[in-house]
PyMOL CGO cylinders between C-alpha atoms (Angstrom):
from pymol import cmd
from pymol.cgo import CYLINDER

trace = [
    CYLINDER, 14.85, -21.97, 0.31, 11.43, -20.72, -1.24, 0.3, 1, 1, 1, 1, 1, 1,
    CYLINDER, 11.43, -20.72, -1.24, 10.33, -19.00, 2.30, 0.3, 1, 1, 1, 1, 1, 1,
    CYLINDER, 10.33, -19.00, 2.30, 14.08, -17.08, 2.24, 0.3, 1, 1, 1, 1, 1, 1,
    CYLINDER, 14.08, -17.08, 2.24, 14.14, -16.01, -1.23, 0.3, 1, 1, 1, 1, 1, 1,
    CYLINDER, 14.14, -16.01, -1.23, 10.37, -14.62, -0.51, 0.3, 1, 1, 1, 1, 1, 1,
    CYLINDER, 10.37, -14.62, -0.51, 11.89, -12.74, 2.39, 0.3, 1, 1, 1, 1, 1, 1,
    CYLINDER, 11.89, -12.74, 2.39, 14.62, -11.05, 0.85, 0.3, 1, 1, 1, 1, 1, 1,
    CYLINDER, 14.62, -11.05, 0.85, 12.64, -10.15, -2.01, 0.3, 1, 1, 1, 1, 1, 1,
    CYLINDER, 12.64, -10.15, -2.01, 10.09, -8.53, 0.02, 0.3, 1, 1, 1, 1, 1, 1,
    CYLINDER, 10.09, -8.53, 0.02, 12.64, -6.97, 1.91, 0.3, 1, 1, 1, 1, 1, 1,
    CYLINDER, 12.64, -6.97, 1.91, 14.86, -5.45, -1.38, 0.3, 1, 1, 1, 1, 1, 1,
    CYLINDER, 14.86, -5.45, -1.38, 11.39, -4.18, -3.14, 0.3, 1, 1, 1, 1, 1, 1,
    CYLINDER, 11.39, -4.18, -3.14, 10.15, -2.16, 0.50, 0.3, 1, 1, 1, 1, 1, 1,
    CYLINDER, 10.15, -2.16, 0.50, 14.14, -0.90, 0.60, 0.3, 1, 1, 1, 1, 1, 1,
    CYLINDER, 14.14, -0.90, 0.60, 13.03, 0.54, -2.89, 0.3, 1, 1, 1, 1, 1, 1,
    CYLINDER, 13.03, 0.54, -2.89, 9.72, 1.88, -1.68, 0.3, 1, 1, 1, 1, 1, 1,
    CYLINDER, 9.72, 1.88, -1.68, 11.60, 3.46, 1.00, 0.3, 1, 1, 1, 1, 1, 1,
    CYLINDER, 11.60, 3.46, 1.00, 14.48, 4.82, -1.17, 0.3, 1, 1, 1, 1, 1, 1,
    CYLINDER, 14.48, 4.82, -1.17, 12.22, 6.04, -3.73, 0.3, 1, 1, 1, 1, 1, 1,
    CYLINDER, 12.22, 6.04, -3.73, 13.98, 4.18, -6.52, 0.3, 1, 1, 1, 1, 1, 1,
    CYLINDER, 13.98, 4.18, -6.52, 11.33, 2.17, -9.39, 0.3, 1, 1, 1, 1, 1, 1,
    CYLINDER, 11.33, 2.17, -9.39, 8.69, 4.05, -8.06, 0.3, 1, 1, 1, 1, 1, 1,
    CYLINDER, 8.69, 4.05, -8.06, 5.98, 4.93, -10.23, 0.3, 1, 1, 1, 1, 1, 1,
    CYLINDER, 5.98, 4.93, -10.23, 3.32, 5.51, -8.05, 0.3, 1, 1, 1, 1, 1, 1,
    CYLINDER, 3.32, 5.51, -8.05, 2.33, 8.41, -5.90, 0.3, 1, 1, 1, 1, 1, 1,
    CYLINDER, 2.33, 8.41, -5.90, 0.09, 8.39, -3.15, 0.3, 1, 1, 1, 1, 1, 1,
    CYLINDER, 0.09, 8.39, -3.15, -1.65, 11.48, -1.37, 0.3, 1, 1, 1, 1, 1, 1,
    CYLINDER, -1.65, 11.48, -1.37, -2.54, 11.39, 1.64, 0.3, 1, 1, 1, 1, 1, 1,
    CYLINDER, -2.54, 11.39, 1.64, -3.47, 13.58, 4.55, 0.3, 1, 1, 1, 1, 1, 1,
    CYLINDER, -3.47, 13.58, 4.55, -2.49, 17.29, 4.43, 0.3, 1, 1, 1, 1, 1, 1,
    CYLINDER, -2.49, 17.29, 4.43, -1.20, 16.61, 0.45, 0.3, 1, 1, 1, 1, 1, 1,
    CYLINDER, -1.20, 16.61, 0.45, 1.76, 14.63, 1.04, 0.3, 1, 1, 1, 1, 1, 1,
    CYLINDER, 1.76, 14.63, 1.04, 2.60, 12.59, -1.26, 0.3, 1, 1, 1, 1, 1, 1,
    CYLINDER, 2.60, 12.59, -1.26, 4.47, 8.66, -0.86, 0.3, 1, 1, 1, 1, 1, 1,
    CYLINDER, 4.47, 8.66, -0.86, 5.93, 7.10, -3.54, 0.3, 1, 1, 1, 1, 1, 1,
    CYLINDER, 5.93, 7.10, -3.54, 5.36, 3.44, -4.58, 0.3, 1, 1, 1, 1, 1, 1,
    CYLINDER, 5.36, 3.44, -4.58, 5.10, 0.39, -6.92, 0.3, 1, 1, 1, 1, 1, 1,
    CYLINDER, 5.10, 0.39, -6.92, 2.09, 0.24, -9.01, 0.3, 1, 1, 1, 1, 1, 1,
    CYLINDER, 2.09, 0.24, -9.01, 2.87, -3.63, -9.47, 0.3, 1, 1, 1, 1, 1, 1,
    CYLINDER, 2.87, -3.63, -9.47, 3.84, -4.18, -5.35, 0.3, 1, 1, 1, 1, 1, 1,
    CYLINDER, 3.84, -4.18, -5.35, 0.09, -3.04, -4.97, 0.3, 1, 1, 1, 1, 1, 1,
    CYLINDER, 0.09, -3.04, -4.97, -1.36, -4.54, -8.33, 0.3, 1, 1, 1, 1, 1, 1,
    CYLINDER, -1.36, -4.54, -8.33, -0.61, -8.12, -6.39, 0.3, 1, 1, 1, 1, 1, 1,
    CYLINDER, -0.61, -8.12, -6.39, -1.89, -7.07, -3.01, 0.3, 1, 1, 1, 1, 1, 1,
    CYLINDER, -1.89, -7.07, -3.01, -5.35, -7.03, -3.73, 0.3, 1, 1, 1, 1, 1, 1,
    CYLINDER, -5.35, -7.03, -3.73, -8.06, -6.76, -6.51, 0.3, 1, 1, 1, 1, 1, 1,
    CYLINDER, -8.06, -6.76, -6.51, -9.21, -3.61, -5.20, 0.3, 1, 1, 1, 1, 1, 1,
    CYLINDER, -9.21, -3.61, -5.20, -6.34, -2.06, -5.02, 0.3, 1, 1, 1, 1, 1, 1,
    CYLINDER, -6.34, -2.06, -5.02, -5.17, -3.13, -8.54, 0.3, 1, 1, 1, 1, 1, 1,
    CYLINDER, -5.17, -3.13, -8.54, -9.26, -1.50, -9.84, 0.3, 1, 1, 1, 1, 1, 1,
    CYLINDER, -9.26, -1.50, -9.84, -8.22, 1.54, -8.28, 0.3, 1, 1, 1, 1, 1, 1,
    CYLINDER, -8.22, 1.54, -8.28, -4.85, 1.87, -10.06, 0.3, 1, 1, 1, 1, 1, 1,
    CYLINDER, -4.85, 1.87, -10.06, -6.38, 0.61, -13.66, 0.3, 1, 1, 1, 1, 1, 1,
    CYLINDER, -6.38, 0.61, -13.66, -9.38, 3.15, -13.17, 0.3, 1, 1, 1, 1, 1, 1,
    CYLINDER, -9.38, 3.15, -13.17, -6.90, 6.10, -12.74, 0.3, 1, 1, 1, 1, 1, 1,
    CYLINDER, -6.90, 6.10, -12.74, -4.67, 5.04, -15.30, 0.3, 1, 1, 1, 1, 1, 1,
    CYLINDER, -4.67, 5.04, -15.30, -7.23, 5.23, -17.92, 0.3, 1, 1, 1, 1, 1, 1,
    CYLINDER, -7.23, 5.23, -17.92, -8.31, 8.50, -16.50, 0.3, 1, 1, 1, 1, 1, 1,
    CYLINDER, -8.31, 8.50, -16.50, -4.89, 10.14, -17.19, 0.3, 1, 1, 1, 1, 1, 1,
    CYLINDER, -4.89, 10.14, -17.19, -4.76, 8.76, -20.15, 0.3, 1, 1, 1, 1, 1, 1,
    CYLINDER, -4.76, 8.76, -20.15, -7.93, 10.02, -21.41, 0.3, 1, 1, 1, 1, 1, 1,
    CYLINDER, -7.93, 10.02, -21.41, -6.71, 13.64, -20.03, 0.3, 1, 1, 1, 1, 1, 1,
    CYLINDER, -6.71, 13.64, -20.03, -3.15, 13.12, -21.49, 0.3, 1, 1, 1, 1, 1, 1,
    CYLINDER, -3.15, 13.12, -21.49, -1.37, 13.43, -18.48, 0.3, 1, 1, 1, 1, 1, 1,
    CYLINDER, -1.37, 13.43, -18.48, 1.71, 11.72, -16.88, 0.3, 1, 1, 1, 1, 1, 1,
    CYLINDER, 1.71, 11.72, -16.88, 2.43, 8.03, -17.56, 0.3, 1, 1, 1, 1, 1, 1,
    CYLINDER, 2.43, 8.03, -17.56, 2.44, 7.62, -12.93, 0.3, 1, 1, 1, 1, 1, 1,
    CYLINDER, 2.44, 7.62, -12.93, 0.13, 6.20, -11.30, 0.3, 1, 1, 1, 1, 1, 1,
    CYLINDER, 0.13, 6.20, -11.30, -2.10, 8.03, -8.63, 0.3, 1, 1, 1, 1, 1, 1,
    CYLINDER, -2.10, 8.03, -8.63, -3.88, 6.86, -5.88, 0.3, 1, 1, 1, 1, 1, 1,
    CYLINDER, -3.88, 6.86, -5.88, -5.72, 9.44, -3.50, 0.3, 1, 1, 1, 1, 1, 1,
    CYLINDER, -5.72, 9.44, -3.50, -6.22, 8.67, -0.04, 0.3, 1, 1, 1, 1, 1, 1,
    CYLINDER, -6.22, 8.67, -0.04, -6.15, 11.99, 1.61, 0.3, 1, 1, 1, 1, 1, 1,
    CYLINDER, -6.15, 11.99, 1.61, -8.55, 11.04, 3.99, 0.3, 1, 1, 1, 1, 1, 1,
    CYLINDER, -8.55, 11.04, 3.99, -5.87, 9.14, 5.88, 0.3, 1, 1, 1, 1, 1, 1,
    CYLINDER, -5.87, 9.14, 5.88, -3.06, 10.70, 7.83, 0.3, 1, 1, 1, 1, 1, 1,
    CYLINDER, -3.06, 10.70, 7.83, 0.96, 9.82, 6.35, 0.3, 1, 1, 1, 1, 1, 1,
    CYLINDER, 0.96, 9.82, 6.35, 1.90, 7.31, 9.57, 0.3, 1, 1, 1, 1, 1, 1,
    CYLINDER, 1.90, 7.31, 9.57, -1.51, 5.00, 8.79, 0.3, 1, 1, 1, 1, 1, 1,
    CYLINDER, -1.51, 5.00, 8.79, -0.65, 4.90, 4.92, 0.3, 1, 1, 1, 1, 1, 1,
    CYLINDER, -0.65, 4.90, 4.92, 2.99, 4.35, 6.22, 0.3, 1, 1, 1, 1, 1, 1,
    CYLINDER, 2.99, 4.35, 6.22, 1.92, 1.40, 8.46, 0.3, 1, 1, 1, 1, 1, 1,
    CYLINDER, 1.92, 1.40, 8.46, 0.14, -0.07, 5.45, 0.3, 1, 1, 1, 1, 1, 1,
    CYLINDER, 0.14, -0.07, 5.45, 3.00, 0.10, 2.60, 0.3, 1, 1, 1, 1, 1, 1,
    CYLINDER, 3.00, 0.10, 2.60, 5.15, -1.34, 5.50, 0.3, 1, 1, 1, 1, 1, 1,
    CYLINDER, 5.15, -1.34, 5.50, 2.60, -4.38, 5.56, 0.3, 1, 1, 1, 1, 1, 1,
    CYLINDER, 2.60, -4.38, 5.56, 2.13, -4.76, 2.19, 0.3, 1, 1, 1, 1, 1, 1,
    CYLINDER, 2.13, -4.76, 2.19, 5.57, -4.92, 1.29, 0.3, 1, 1, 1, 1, 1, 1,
    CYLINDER, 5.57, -4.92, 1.29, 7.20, -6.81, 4.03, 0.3, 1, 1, 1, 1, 1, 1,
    CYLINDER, 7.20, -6.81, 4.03, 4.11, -8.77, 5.46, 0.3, 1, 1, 1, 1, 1, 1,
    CYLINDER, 4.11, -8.77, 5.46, 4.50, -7.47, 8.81, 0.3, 1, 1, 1, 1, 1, 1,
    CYLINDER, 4.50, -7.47, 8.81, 4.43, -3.67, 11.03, 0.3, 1, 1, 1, 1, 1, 1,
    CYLINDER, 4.43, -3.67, 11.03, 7.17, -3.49, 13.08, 0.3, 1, 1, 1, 1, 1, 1,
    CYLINDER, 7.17, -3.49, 13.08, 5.19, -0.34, 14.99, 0.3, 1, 1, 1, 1, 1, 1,
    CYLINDER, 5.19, -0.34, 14.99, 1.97, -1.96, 15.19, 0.3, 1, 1, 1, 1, 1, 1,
    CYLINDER, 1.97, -1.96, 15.19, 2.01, -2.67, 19.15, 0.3, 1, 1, 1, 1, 1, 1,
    CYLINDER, 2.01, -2.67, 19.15, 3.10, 0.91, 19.70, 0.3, 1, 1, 1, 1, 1, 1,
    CYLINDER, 3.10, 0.91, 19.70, 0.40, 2.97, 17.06, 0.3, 1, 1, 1, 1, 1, 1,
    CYLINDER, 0.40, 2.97, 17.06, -2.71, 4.62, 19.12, 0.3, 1, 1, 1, 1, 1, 1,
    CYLINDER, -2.71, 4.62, 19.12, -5.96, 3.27, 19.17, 0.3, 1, 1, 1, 1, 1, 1,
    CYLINDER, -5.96, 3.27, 19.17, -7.14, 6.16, 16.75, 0.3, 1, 1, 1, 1, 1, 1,
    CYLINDER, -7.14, 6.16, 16.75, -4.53, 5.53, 13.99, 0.3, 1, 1, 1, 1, 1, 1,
    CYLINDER, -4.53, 5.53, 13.99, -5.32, 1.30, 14.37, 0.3, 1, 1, 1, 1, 1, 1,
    CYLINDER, -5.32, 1.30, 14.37, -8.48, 2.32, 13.35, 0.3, 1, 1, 1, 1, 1, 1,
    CYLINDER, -8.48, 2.32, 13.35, -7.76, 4.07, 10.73, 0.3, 1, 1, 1, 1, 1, 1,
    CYLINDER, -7.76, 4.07, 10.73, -5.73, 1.39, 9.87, 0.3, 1, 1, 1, 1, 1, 1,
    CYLINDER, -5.73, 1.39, 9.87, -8.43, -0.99, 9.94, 0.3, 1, 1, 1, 1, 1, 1,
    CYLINDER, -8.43, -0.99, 9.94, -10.43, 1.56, 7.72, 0.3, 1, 1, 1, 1, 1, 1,
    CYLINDER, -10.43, 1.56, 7.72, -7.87, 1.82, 4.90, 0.3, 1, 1, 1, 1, 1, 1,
    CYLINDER, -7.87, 1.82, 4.90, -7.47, -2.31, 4.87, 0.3, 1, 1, 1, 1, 1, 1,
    CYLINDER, -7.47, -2.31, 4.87, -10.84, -2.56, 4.92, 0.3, 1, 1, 1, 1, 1, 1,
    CYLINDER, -10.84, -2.56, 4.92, -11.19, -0.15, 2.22, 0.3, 1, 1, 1, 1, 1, 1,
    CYLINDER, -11.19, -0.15, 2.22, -8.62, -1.80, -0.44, 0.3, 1, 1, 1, 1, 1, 1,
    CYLINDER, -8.62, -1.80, -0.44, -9.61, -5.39, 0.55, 0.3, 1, 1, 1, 1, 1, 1,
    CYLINDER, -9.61, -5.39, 0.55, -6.97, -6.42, 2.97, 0.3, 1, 1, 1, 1, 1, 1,
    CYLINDER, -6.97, -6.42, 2.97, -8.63, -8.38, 5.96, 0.3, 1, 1, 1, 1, 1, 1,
    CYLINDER, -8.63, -8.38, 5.96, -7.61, -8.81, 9.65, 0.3, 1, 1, 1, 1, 1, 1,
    CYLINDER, -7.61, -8.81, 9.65, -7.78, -12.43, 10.74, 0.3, 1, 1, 1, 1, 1, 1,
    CYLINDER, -7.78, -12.43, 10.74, -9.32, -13.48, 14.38, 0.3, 1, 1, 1, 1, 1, 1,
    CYLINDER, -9.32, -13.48, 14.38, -5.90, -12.82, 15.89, 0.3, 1, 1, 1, 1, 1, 1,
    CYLINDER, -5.90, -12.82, 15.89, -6.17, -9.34, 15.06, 0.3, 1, 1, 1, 1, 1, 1,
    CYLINDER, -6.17, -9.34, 15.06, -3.23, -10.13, 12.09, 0.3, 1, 1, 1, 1, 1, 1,
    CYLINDER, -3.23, -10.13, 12.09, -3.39, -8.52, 8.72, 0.3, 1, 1, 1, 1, 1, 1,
    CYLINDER, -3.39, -8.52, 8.72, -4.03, -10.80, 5.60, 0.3, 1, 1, 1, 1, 1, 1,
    CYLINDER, -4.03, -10.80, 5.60, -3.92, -9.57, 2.14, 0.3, 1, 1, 1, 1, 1, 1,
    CYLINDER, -3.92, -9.57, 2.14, -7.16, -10.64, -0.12, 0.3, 1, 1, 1, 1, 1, 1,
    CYLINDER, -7.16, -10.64, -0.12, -4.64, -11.95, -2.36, 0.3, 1, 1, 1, 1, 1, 1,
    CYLINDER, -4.64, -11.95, -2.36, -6.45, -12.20, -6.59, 0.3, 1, 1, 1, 1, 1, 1,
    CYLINDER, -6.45, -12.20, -6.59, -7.37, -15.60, -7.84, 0.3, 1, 1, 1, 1, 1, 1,
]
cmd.load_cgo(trace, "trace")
């Protein structure tokens, strides 16, 4: 019962990601395109992530702009950043057998990055905070 709940959960909160609704997050990436997304969804996904997201809150604040989170990772192309939302909200990448070498590694960059691991079966694992 626990397991199913957890998967329908995770599966209503990425159909908001992907809908745009609750979203107040925006994240830039490659060629300044922005994604929108739940501060909280990545808040709980790692202790990095959730650092990055208090530092740039207090940095708008201190400039008095908007109340959204930002998070800036233009140095990644859209599909990567796509591939990593889709993890952290659902757990898994349905595309992950099909994306090129090139963007896996970028892949593995931007995990590595915000502190979600890959186990010894090449399988993604968040770095979930204690």
């Amino acid at each position: 019962m626990v397991k199913e709940h957890l998967r329908k959960l995770s599966s209503r909160l990425w159909h908001l990601q992907q809908s745009g609704k609750f979203c107040d997050t925006v994240v830039t990436v490659s060629g300044n395109v922005e994604i929108q997304a739940h501060a909280a969804v990545f808040a709980a996904t790692s202790d990095r992530l959730c650092s990055a997201l208090q530092q740039n809150r207090s940095n708008n604040t201190l400039n008095h702009e908007t109340s959204r989170f930002h998070l800036d990772v233009a140095e990644y192309d859209k599909s990567v950043v796509t591939a990593l939302l889709e993890f952290i909200y659902t757990g898994e990448i349905i595309a992950l057998p099909s994306l090129s070498c090139s963007i896996r590694g970028d892949l593995v960059g931007l995990c590595t990055k915000f502190g979600i691991t890959i186990d010894d079966n090449n399988s993604f694992a968040l770095d979930l905070p204690k």
